[in-house]
mmCIF file of the C-alpha atoms, coordinates in Angstrom:
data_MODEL
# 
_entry.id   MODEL 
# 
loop_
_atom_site.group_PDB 
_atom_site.id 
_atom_site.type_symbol 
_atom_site.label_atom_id 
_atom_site.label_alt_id 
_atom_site.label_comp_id 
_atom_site.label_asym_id 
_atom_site.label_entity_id 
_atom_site.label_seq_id 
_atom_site.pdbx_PDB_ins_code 
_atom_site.Cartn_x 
_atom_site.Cartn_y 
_atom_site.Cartn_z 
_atom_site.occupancy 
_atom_site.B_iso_or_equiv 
_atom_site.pdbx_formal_charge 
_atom_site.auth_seq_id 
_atom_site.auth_comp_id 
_atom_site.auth_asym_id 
_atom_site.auth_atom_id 
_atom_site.pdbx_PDB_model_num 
ATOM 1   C CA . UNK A 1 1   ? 4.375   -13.015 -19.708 1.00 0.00 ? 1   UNK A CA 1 
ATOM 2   C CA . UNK A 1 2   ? 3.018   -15.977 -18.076 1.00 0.00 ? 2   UNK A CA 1 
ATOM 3   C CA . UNK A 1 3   ? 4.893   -18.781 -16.434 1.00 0.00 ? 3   UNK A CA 1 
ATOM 4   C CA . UNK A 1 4   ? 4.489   -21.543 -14.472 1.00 0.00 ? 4   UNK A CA 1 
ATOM 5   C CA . UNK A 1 5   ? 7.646   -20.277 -12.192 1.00 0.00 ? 5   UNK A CA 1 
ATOM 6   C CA . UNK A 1 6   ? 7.379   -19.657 -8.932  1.00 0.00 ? 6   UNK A CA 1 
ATOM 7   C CA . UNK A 1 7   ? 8.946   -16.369 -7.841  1.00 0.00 ? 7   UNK A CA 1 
ATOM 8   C CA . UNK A 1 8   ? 12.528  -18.285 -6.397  1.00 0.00 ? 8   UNK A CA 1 
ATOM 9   C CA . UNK A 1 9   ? 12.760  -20.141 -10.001 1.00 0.00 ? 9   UNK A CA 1 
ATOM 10  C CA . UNK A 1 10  ? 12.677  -16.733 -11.474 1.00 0.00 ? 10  UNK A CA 1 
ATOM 11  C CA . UNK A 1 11  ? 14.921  -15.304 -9.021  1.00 0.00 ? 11  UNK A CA 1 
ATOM 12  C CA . UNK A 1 12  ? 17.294  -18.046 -9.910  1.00 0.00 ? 12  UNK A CA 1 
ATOM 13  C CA . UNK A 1 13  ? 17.190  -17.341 -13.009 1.00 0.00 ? 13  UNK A CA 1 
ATOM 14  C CA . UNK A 1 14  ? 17.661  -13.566 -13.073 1.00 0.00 ? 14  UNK A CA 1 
ATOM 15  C CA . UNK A 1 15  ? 20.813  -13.860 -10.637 1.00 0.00 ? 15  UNK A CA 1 
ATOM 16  C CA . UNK A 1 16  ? 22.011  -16.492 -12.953 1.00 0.00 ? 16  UNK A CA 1 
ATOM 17  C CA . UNK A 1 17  ? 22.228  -14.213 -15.808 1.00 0.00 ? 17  UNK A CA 1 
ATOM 18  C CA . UNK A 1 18  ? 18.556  -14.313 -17.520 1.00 0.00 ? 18  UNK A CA 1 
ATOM 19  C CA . UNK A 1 19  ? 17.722  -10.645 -16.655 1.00 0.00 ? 19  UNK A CA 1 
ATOM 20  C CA . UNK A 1 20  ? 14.795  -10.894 -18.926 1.00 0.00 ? 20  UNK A CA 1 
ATOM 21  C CA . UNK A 1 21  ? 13.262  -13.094 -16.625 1.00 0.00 ? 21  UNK A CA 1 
ATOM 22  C CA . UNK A 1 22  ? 12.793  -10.003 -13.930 1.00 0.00 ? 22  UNK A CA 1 
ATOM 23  C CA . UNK A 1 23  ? 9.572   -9.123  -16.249 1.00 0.00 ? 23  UNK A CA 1 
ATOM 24  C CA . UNK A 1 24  ? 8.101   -11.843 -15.007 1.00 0.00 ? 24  UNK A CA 1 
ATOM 25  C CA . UNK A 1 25  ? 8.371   -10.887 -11.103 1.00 0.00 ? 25  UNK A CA 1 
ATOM 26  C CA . UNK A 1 26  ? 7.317   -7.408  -12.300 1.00 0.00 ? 26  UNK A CA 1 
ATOM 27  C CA . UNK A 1 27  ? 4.001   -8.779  -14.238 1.00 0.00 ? 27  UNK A CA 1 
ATOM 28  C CA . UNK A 1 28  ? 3.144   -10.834 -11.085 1.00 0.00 ? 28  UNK A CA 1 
ATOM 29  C CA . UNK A 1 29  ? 3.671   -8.143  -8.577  1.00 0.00 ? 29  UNK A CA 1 
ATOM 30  C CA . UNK A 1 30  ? 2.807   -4.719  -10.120 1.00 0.00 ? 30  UNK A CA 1 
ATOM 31  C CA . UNK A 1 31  ? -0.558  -4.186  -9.303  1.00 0.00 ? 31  UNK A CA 1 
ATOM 32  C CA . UNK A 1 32  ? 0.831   -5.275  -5.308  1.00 0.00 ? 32  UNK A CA 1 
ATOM 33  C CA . UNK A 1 33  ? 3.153   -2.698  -5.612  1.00 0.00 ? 33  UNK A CA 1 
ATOM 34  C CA . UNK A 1 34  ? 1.334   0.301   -7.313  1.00 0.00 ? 34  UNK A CA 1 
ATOM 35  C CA . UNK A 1 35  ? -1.731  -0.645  -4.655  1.00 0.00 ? 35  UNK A CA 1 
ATOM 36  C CA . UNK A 1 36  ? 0.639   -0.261  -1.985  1.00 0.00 ? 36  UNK A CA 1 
ATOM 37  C CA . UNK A 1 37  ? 2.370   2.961   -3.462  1.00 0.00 ? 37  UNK A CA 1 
ATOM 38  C CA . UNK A 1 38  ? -1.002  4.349   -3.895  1.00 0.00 ? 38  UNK A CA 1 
ATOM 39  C CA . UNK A 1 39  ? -2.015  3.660   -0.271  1.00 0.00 ? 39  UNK A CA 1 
ATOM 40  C CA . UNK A 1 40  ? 0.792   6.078   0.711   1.00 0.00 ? 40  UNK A CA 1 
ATOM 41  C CA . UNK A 1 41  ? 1.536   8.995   -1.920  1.00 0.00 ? 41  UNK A CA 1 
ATOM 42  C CA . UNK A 1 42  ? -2.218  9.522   -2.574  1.00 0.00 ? 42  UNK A CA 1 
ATOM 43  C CA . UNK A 1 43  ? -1.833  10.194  -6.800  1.00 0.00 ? 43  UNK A CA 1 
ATOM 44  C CA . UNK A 1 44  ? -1.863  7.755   -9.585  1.00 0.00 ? 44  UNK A CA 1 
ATOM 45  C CA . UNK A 1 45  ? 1.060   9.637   -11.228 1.00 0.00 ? 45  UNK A CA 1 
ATOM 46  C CA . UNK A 1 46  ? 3.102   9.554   -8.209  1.00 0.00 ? 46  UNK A CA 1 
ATOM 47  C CA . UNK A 1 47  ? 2.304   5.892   -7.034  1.00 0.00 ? 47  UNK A CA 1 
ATOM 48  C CA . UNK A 1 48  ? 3.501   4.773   -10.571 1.00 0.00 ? 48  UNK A CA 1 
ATOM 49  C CA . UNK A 1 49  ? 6.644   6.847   -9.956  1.00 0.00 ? 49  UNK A CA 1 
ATOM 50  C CA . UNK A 1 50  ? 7.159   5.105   -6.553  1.00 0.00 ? 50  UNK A CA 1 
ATOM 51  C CA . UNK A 1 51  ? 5.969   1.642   -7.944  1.00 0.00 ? 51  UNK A CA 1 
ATOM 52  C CA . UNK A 1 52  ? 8.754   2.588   -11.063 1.00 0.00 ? 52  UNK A CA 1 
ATOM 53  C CA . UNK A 1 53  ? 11.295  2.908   -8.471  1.00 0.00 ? 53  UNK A CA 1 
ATOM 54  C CA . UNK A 1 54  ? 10.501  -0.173  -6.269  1.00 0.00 ? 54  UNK A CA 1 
ATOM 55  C CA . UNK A 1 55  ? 10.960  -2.654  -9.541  1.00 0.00 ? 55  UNK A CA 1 
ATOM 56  C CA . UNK A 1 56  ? 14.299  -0.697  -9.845  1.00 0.00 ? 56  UNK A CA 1 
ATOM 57  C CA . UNK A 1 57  ? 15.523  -1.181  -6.764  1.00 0.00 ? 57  UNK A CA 1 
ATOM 58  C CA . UNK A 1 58  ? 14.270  -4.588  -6.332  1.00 0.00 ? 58  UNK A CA 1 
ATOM 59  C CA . UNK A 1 59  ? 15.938  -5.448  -9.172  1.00 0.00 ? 59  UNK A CA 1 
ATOM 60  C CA . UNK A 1 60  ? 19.477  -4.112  -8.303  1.00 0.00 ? 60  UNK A CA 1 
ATOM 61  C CA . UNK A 1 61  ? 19.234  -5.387  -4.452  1.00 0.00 ? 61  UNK A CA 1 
ATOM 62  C CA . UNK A 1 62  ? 17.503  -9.014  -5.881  1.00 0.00 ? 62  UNK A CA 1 
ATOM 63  C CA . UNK A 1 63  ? 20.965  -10.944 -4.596  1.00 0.00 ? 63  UNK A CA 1 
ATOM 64  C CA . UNK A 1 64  ? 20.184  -9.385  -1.601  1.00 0.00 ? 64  UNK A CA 1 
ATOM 65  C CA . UNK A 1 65  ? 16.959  -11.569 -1.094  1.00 0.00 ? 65  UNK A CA 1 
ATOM 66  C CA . UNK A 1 66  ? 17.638  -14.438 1.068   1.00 0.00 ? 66  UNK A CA 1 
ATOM 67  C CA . UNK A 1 67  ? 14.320  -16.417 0.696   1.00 0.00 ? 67  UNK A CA 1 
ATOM 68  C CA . UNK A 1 68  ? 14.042  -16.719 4.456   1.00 0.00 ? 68  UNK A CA 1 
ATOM 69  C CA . UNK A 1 69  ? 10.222  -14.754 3.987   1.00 0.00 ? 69  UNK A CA 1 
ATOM 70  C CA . UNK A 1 70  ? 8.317   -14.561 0.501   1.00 0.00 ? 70  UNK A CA 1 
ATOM 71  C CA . UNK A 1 71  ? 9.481   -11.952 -2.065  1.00 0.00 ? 71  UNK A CA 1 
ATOM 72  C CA . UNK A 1 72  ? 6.032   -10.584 -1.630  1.00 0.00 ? 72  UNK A CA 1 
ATOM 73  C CA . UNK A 1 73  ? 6.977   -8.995  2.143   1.00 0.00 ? 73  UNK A CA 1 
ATOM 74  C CA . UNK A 1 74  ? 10.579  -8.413  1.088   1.00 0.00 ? 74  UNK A CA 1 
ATOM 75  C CA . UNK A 1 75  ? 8.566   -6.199  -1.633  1.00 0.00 ? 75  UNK A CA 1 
ATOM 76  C CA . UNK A 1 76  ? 6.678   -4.706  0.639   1.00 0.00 ? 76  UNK A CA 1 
ATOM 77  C CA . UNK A 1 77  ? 9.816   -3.727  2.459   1.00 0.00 ? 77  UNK A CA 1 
ATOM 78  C CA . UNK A 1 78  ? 10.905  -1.593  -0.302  1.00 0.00 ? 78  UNK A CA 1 
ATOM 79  C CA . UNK A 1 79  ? 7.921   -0.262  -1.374  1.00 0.00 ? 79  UNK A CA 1 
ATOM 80  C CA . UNK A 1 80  ? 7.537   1.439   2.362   1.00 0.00 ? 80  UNK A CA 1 
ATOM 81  C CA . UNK A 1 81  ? 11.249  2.790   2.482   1.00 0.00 ? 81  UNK A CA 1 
ATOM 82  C CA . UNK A 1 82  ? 10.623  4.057   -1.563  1.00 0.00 ? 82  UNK A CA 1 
ATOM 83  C CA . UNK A 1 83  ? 7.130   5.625   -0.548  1.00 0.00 ? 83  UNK A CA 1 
ATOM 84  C CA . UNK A 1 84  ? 8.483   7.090   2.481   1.00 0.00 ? 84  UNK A CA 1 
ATOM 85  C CA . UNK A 1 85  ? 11.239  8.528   0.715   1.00 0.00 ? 85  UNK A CA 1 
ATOM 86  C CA . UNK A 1 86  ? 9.199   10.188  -1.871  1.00 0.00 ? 86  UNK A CA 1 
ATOM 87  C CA . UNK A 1 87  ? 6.758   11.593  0.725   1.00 0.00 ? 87  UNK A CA 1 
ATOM 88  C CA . UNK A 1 88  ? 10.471  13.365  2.206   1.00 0.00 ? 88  UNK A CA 1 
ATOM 89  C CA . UNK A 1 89  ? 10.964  14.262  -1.155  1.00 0.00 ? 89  UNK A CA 1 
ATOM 90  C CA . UNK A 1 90  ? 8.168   15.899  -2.853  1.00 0.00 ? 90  UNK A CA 1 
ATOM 91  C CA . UNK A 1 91  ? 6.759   18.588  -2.657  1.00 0.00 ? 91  UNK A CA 1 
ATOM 92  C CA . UNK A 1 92  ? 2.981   19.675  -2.248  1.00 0.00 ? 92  UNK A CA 1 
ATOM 93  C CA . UNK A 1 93  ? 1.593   21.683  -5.012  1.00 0.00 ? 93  UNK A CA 1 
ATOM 94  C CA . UNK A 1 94  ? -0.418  24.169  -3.763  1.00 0.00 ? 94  UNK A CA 1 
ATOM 95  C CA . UNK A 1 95  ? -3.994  25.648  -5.607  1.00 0.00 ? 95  UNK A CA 1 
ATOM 96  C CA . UNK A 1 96  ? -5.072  28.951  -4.399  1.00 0.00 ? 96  UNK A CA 1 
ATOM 97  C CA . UNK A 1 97  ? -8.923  28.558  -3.584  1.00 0.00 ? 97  UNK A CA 1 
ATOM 98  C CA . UNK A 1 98  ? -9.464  31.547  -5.193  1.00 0.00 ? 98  UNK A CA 1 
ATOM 99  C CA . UNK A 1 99  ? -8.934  29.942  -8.771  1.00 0.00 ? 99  UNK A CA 1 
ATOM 100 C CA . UNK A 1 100 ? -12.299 29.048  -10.503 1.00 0.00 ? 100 UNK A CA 1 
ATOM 101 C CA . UNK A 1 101 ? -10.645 26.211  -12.004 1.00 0.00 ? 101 UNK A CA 1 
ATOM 102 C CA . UNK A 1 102 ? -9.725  24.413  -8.851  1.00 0.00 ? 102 UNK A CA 1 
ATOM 103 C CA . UNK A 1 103 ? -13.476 24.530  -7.637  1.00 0.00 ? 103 UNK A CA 1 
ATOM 104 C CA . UNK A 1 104 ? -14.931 23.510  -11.356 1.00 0.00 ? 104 UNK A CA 1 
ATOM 105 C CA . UNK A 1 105 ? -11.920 20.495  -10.776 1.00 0.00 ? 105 UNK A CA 1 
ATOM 106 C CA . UNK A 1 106 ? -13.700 19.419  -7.503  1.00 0.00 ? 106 UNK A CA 1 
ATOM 107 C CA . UNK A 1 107 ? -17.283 19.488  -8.870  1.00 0.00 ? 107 UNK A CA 1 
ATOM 108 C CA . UNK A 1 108 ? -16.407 17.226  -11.608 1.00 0.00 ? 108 UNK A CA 1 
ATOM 109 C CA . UNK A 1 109 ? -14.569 14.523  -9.631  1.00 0.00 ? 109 UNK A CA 1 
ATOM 110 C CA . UNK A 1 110 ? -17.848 12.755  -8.798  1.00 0.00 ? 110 UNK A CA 1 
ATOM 111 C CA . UNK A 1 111 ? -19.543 13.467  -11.757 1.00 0.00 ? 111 UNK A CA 1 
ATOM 112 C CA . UNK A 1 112 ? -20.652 10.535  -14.366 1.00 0.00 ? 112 UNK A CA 1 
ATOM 113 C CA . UNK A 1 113 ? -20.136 7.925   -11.609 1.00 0.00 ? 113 UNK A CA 1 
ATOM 114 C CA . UNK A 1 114 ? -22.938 5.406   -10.489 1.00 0.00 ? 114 UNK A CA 1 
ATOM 115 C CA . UNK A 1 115 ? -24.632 5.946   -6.821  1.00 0.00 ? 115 UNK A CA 1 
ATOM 116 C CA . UNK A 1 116 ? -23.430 2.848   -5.738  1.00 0.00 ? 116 UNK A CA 1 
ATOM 117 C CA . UNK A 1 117 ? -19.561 3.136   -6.671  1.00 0.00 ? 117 UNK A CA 1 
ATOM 118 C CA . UNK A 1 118 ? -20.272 6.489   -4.854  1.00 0.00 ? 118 UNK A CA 1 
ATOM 119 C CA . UNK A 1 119 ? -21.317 5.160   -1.757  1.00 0.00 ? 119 UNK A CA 1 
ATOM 120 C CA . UNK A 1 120 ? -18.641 1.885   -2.142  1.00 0.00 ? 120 UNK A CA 1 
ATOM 121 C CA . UNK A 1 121 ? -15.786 4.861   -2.263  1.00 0.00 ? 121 UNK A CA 1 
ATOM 122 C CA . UNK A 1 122 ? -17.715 6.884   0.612   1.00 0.00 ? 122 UNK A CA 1 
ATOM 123 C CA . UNK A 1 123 ? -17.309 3.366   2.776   1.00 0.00 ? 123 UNK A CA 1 
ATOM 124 C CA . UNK A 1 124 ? -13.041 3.064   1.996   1.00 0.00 ? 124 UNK A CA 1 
ATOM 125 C CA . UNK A 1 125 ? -12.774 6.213   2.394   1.00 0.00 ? 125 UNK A CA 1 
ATOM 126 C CA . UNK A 1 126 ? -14.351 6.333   6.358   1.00 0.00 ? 126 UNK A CA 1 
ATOM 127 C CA . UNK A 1 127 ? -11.892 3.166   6.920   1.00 0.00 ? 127 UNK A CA 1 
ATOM 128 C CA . UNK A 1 128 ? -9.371  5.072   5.275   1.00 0.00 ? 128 UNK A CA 1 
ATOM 129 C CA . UNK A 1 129 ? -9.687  8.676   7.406   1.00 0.00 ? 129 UNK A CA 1 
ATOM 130 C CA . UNK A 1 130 ? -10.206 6.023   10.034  1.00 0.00 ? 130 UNK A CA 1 
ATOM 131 C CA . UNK A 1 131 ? -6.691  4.442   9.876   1.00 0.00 ? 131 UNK A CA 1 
ATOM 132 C CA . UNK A 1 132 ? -5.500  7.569   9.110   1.00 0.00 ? 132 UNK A CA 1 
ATOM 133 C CA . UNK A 1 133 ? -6.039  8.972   12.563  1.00 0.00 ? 133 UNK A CA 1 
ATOM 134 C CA . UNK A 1 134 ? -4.209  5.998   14.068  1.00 0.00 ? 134 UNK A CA 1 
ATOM 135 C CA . UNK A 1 135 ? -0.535  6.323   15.468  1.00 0.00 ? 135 UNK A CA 1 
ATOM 136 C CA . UNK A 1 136 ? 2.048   5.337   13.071  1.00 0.00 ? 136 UNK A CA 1 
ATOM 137 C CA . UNK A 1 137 ? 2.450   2.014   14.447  1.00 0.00 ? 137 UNK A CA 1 
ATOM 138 C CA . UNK A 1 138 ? -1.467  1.055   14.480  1.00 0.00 ? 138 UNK A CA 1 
ATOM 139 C CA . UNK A 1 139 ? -1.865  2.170   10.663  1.00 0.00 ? 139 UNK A CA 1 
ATOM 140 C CA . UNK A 1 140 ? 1.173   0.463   9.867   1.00 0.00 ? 140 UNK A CA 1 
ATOM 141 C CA . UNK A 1 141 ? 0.066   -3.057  10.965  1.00 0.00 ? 141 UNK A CA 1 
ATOM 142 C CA . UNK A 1 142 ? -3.612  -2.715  9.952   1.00 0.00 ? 142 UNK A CA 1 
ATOM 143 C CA . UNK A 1 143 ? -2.299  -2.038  6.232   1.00 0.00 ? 143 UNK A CA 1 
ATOM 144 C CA . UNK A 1 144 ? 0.223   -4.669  6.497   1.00 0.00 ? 144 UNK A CA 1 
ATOM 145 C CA . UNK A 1 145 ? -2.075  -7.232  7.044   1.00 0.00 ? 145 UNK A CA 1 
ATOM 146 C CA . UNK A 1 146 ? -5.791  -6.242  5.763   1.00 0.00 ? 146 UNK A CA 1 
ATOM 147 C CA . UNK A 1 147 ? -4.728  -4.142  2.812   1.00 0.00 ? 147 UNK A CA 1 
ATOM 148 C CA . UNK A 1 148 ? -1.393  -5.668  2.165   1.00 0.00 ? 148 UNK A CA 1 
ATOM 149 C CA . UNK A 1 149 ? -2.954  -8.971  2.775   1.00 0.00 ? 149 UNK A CA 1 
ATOM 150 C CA . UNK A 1 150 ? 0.627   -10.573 4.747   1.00 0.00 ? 150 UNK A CA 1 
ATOM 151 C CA . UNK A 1 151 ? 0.175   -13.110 7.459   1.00 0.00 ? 151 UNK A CA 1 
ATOM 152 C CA . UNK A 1 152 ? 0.557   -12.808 11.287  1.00 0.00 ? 152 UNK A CA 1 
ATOM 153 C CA . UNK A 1 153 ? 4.052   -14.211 9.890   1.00 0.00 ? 153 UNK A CA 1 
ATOM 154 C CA . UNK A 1 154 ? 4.818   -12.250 7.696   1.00 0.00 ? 154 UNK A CA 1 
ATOM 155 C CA . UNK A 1 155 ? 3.700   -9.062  9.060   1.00 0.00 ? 155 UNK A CA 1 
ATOM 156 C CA . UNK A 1 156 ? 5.811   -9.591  12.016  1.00 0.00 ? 156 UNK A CA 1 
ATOM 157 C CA . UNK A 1 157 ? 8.975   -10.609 9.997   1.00 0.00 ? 157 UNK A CA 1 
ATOM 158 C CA . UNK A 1 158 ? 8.197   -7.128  8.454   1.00 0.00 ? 158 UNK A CA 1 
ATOM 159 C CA . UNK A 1 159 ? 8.196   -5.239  11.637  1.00 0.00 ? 159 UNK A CA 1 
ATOM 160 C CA . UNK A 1 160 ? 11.106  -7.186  13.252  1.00 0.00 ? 160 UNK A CA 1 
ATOM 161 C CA . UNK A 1 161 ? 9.015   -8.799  15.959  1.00 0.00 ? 161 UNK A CA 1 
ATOM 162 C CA . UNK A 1 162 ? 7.598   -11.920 17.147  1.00 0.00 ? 162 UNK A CA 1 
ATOM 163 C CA . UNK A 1 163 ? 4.532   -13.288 15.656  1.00 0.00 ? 163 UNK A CA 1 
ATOM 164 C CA . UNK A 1 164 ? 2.728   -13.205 19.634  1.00 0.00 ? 164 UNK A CA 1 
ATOM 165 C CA . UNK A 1 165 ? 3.719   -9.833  19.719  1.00 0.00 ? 165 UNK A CA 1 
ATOM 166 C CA . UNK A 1 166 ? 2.135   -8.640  15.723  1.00 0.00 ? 166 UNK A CA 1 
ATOM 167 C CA . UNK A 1 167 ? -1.157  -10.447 17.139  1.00 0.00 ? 167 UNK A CA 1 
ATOM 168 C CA . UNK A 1 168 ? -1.670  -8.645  20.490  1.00 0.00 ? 168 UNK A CA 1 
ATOM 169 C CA . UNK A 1 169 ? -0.712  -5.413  18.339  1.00 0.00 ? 169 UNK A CA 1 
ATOM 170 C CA . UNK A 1 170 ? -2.995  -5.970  15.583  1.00 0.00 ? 170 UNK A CA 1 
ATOM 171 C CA . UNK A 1 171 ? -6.004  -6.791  18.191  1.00 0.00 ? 171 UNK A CA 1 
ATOM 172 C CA . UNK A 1 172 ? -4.674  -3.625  20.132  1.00 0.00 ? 172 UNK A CA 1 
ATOM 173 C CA . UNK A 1 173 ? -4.618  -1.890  16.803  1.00 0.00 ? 173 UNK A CA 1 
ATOM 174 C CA . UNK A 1 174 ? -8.276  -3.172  15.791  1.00 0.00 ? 174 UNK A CA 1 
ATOM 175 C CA . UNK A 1 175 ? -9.651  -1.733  18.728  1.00 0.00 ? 175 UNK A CA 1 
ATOM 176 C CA . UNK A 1 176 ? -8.128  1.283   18.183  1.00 0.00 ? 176 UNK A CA 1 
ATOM 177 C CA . UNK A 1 177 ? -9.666  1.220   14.915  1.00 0.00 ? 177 UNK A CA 1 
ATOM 178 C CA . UNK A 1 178 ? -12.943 0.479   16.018  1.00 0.00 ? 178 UNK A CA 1 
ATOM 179 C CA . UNK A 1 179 ? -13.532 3.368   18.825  1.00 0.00 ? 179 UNK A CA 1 
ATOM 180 C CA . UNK A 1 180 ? -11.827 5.641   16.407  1.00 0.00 ? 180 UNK A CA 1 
ATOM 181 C CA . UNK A 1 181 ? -14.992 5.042   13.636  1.00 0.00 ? 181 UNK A CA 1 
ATOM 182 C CA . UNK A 1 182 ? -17.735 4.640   16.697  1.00 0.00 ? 182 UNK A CA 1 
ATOM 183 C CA . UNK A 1 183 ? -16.226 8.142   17.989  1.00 0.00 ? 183 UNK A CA 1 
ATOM 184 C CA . UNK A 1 184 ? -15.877 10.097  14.266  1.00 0.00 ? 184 UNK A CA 1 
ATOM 185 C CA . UNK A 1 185 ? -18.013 7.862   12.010  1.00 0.00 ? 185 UNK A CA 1 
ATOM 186 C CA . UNK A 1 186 ? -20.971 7.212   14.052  1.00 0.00 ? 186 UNK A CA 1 
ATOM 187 C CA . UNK A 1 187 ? -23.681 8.444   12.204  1.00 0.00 ? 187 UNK A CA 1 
ATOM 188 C CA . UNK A 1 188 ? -22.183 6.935   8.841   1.00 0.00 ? 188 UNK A CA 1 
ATOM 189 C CA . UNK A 1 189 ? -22.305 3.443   10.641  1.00 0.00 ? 189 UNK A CA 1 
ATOM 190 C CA . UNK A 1 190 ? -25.560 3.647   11.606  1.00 0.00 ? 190 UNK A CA 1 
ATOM 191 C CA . UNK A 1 191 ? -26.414 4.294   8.123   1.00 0.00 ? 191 UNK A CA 1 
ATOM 192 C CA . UNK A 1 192 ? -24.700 1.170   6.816   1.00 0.00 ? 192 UNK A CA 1 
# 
């Protein structure tokens, strides 16, 4: 369902009664949303849970939405309070390593793919593991605005602080980033 809407027009219209307009919204933004869900839960099966509950919620909080920022970081918004409410949530299922079938499992993961996509996943992960070994804060404001793609604006109106104060924390933040890799991923870099 294509249309030449912008995402307020459709809002309008699904707070005006159109509900079947919403699909629209959810067309435009799902692959923002499961990307994002992904990013933080890990598995496709339970990023399309969290992305299932993000439309939902979206949906009944949409009069809620003020237009002050685009729906995009309002989005956002949700899907980090849904994600980290799942992560509370679930629980980890745990494979004893003493089961053939978990160790036939990992053999075959990497199996049929081409070198290249190999090495292109070998790359995101490093950033990844990376981020991952950042304080809360830092990984939170690198994926906001490299992965997540939102402005200095926006990424600030998502953390509740000024837009001076997102920039010094995303340089801070960078930094970090980079002596983390140059500490734990030297060798791979060198490689690159």
């Amino acid at each position: 369902m294509s249309t030449g809407l912008n995402d307020n027009e459709i809002i309008s219209k699904v707070l005006s009664g159109d509900h079947q307009a919403y699909a629209g919204l959810v067309d435009r933004y799902q692959s923002y949303v499961f990307t994002l869900a992904l990013r933080m839960v890990k598995t496709r099966e339970d990023a399309e849970e969290v992305a299932q509950d993000v439309f939902v919620k979206a949906f009944k909080y949409l009069a809620d939405f003020k237009g002050a920022s685009k729906f995009s970081t309002w989005l956002y918004t949700i899907v980090h309070n849904t994600g980290i409410s799942f992560l509370r949530i679930k629980k980890l299922d745990v494979h004893s390593l003493d089961n053939e079938q978990v160790f036939e499992r990992a053999d075959n993961l990497d199996s049929g793919m081409r070198a290249n996509m190999v090495e292109q996943k070998s790359k995101i992960r490093m950033v990844h593991d990376a981020i991952s070994m950042l304080s809360p804060d830092d990984a939170q404001i690198i994926t906001l605005f490299y992965k997540a793609e939102q402005s200095l604006e926006e990424t600030a109106q998502v953390l509740g602080i000024e837009t001076n104060a997102a920039k010094v924390r995303l340089h801070r933040a960078r930094t970090r980033l980079k002596e983390k890799m140059e500490v734990y991923f030297s060798e791979e870099i060198r490689n690159l």
